[in-house]
C-alpha positions as YAML, in Angstrom:
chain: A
units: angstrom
residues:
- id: 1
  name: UNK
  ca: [91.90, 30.87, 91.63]
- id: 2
  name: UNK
  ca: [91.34, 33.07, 95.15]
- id: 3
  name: UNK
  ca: [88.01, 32.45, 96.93]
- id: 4
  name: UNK
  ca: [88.23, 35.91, 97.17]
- id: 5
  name: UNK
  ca: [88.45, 37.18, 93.77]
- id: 6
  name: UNK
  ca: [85.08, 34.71, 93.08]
- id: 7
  name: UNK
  ca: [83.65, 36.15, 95.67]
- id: 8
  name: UNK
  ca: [84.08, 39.90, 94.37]
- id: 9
  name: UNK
  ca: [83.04, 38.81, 91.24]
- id: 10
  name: UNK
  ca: [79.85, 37.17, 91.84]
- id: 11
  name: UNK
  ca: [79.06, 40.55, 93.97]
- id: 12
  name: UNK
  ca: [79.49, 42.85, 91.31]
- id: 13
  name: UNK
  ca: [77.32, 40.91, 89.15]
- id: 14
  name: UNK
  ca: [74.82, 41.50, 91.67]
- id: 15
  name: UNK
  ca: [74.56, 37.86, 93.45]
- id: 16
  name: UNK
  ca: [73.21, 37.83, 96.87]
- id: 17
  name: UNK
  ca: [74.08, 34.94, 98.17]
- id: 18
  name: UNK
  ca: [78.00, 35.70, 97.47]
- id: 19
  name: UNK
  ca: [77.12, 39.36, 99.16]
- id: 20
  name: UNK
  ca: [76.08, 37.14, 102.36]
- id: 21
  name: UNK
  ca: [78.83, 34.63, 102.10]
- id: 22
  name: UNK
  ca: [81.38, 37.39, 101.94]
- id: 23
  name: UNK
  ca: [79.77, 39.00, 105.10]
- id: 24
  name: UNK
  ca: [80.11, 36.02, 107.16]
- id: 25
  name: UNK
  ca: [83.18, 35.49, 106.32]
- id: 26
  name: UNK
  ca: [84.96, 38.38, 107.40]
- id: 27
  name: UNK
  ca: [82.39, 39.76, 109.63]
- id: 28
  name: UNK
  ca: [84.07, 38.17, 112.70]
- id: 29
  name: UNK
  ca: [87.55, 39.50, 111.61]
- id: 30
  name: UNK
  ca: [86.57, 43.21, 111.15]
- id: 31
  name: UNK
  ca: [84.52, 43.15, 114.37]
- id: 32
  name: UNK
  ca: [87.23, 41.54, 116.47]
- id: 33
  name: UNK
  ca: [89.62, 44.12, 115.35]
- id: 34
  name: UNK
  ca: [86.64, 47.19, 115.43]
- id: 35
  name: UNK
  ca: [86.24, 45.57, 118.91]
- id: 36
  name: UNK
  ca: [90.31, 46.39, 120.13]
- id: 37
  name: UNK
  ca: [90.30, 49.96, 118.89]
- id: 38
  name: UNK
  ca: [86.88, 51.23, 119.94]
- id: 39
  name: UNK
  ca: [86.02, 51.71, 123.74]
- id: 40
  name: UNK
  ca: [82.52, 50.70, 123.33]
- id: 41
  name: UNK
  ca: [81.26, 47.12, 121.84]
- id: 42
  name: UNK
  ca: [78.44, 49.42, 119.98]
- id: 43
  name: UNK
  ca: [80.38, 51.82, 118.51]
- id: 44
  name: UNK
  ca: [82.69, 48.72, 117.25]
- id: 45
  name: UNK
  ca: [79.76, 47.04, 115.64]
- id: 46
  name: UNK
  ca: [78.95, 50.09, 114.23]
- id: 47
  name: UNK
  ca: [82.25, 50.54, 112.77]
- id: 48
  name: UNK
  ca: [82.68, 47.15, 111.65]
- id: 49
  name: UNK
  ca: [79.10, 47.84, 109.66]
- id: 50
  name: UNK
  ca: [80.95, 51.04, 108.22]
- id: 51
  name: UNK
  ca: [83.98, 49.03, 107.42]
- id: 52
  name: UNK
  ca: [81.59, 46.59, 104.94]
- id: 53
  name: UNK
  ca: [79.02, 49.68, 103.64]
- id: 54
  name: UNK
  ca: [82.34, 51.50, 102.42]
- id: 55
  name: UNK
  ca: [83.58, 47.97, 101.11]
- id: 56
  name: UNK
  ca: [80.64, 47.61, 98.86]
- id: 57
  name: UNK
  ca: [80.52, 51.81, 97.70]
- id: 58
  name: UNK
  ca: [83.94, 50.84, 96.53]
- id: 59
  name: UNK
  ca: [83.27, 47.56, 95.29]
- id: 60
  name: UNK
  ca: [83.34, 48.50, 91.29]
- id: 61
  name: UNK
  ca: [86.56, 50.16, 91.13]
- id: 62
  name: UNK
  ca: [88.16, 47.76, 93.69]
- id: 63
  name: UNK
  ca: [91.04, 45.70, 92.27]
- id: 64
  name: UNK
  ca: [91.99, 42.06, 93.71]
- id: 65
  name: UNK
  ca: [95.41, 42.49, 94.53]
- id: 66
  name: UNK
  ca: [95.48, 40.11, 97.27]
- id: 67
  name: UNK
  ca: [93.56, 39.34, 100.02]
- id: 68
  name: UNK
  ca: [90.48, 40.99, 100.27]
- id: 69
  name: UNK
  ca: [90.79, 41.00, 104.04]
- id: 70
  name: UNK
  ca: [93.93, 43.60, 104.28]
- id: 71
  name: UNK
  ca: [91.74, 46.14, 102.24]
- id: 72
  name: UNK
  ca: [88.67, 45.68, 104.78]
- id: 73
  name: UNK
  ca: [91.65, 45.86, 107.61]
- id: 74
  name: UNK
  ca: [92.16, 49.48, 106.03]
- id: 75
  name: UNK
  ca: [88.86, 50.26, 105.69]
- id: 76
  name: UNK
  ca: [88.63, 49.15, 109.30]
- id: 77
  name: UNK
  ca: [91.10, 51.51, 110.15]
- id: 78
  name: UNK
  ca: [90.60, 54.46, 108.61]
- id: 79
  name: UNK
  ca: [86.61, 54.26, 110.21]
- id: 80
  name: UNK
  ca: [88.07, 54.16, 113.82]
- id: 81
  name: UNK
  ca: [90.09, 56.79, 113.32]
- id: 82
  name: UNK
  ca: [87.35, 59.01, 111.42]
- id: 83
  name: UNK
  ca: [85.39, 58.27, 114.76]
- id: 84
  name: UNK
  ca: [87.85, 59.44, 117.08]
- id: 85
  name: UNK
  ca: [88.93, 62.04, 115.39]
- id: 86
  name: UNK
  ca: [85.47, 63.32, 115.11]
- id: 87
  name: UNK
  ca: [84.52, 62.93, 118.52]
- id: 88
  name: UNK
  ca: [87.95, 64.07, 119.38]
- id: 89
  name: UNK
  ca: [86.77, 67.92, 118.46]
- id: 90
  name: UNK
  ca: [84.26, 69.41, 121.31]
- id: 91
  name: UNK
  ca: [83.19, 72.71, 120.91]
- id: 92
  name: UNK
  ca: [84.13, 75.19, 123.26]
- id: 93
  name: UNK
  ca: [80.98, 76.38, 122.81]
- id: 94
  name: UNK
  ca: [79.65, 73.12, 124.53]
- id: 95
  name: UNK
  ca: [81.31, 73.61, 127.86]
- id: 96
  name: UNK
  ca: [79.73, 74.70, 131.21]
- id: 97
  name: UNK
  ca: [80.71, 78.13, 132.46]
- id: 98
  name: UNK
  ca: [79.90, 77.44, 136.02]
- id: 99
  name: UNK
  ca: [82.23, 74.45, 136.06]
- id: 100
  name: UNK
  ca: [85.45, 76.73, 137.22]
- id: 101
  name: UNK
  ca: [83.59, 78.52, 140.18]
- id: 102
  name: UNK
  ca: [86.59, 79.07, 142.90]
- id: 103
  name: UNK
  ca: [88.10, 81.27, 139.93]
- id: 104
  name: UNK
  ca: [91.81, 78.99, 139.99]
- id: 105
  name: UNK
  ca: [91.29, 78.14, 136.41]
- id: 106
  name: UNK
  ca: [91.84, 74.87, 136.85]
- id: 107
  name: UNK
  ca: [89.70, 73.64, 134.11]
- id: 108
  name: UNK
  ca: [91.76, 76.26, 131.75]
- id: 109
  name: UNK
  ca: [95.23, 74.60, 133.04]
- id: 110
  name: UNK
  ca: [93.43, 71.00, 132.84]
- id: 111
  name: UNK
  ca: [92.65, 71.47, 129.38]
- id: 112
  name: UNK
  ca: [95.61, 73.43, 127.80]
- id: 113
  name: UNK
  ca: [98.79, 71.94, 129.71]
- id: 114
  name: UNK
  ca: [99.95, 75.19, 129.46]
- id: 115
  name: UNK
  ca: [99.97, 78.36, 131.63]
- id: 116
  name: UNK
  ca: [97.72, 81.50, 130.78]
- id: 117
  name: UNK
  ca: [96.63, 84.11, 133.43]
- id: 118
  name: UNK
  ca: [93.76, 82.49, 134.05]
- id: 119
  name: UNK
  ca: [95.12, 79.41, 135.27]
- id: 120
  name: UNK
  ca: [98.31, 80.05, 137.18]
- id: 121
  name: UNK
  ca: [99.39, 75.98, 138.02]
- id: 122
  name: UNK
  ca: [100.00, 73.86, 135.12]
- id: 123
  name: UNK
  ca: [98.67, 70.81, 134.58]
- id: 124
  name: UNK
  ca: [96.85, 68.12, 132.08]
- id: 125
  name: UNK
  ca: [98.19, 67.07, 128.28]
- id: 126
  name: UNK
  ca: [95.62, 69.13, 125.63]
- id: 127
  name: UNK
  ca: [97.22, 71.72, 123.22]
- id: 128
  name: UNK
  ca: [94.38, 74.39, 123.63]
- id: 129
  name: UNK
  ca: [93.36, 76.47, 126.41]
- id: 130
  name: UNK
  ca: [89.41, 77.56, 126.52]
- id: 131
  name: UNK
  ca: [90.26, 80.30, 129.01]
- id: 132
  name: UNK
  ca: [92.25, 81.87, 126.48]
- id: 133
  name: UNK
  ca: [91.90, 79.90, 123.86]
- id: 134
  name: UNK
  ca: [95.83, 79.51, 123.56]
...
């Protein structure tokens, strides 16, 4: 029988020192591989800790269908990219107004990649432009 599957079991039935063992087992895995998609080493522990608190939300309708470390790969996954994609979004709200002061736009044409009025040279790789919001 799989480690694994034990392992799973004795956790659902509430045993602590399975909880731990599990942990410790793949606790170096999921970090190492939080570690290579997340800038920051604190934002990849605290992915890695996401990775195992959405493990164990899941844990009574997972099914052992193999290794237990491809799912916590996924979960892995899927947290990065959550993260990114949530700090990905900024507001345009957020931005300063007094950071374009010569009036070339170039924070417009930075940001969009694309031309508008306000920023007659082209330039930078974003799909939105916050002079006109094109």
């Amino acid at each position: 029988m799989d480690m694994d599957f034990l392992l799973v079991q004795r956790m659902r039935l509430g045993d602590e020192k399975a909880l731990e063992s599990f942990v410790k087992k793949y606790y170096p895995l999921i970090l190492k591989y939080c570690r290579t998609h997340m800038a920051d080493s604190g934002y990849a522990e605290d992915m890695a800790q996401e990775t195992f608190a959405r493990f164990f939300q899941t844990l009574p309708d997972y099914h052992h269908y193999g290794k237990a470390a491809n799912y916590l790969y996924a979960i892995a996954a899927n947290a990065c990219r959550d993260f990114h994609r949530k700090n990905r979004e900024i507001p345009v709200e957020e931005l300063p107004e007094e950071a374009d002061t010569e009036g070339t736009g170039w924070i417009c044409g930075w940001i969009s990649g694309r031309r508008c009025e306000a920023c007659p040279e082209r330039s930078g790789r974003w799909p939105f432009c916050i002079s006109c919001r094109s």
